[in-house]
C-alpha positions as a Python dict, from the first residue, in 0.01 Angstrom:
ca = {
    (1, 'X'): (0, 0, 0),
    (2, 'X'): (-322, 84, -179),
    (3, 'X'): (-515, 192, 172),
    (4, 'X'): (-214, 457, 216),
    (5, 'X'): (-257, 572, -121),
    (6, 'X'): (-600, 641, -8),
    (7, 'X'): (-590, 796, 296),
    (8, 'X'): (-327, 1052, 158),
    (9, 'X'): (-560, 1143, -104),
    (10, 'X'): (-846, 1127, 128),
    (11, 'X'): (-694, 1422, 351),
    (12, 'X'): (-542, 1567, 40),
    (13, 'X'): (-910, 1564, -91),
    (14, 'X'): (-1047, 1660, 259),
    (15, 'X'): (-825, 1955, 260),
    (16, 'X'): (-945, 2075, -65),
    (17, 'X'): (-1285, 2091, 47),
    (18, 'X'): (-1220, 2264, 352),
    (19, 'X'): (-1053, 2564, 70),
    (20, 'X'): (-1398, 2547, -110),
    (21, 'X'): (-1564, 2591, 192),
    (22, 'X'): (-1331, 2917, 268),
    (23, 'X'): (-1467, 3051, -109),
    (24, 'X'): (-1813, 2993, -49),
    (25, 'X'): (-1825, 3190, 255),
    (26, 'X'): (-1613, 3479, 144),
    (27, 'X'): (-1639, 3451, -266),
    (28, 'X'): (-1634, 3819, -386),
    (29, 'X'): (-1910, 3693, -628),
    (30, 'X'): (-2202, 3518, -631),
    (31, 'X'): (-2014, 3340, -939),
    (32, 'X'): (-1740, 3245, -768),
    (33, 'X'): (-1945, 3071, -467),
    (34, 'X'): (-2117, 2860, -781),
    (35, 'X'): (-1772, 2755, -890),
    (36, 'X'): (-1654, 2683, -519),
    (37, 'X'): (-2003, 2466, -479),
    (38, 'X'): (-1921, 2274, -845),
    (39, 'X'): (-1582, 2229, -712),
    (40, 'X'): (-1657, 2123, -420),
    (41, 'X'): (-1918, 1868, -548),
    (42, 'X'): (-1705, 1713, -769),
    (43, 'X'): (-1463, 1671, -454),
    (44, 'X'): (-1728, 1508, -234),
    (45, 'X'): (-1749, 1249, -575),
    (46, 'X'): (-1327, 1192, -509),
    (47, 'X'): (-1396, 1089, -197),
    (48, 'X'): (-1656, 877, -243),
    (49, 'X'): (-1492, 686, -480),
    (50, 'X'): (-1211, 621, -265),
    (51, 'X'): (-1427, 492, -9),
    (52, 'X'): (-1582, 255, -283),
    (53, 'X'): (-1156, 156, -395),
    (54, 'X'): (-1065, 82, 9),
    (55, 'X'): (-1384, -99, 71),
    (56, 'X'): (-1418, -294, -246),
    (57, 'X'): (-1765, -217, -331),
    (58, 'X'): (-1942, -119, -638),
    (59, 'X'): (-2195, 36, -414),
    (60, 'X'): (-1982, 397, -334),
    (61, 'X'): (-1915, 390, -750),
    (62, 'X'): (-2312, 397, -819),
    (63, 'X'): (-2316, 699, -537),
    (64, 'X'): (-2079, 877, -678),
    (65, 'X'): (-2236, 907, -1022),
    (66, 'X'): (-2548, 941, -874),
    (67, 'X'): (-2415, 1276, -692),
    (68, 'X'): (-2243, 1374, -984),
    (69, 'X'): (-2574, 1379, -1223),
    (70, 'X'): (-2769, 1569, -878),
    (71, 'X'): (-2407, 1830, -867),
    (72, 'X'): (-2406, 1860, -1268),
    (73, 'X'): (-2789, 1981, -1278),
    (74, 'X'): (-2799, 2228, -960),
    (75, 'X'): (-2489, 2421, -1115),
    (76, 'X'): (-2670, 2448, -1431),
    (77, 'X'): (-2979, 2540, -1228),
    (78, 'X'): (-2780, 2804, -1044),
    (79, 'X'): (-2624, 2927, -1362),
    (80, 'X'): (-2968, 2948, -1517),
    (81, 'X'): (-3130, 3145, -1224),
    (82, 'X'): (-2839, 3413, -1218),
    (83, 'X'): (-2855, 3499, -1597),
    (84, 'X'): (-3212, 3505, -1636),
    (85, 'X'): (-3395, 3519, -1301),
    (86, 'X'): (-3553, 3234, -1347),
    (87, 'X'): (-3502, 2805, -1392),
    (88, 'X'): (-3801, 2708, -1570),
    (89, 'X'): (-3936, 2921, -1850),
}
């Protein structure tokens, strides 16, 4: 019952990032192509972790909050570099 579960919320998921991809490529703002990218990181994490709950590893979990700390620091990055022009001061 669980593997259904996933699967639906895999496509579900997949679908979602398939939107995100749509708003990247035709944002009307740079802005909005940094929220699309966010979003769409933090879908990439969804799916990873239900890899990690239909193959019963802890391996996919430490992935996922790996990609999550690497997603959290380019938006800031991103963020950074459109209101000042530059990352590092």
């Amino acid at each position: 019952m669980i593997e259904t579960a996933c699967l639906i919320a895999m496509v579900a998921t997949s679908f979602a990032i398939i939107l995100n991809l749509y708003r990247m490529a035709l944002g009307p703002d740079v802005t909005d192509r940094i929220l699309a990218l966010d979003t769409m990181v933090i879908n990439a994490i969804a799916l990873i972790v239900l890899l990690g709950i239909v193959y019963g590893t802890a391996m996919y979990f430490e992935a996922a909050m790996l990609i999550a700390m690497v997603g959290f620091v380019t938006t800031v990055a991103f963020c950074k570099y459109l209101l000042r022009g530059n990352v590092i001061e």
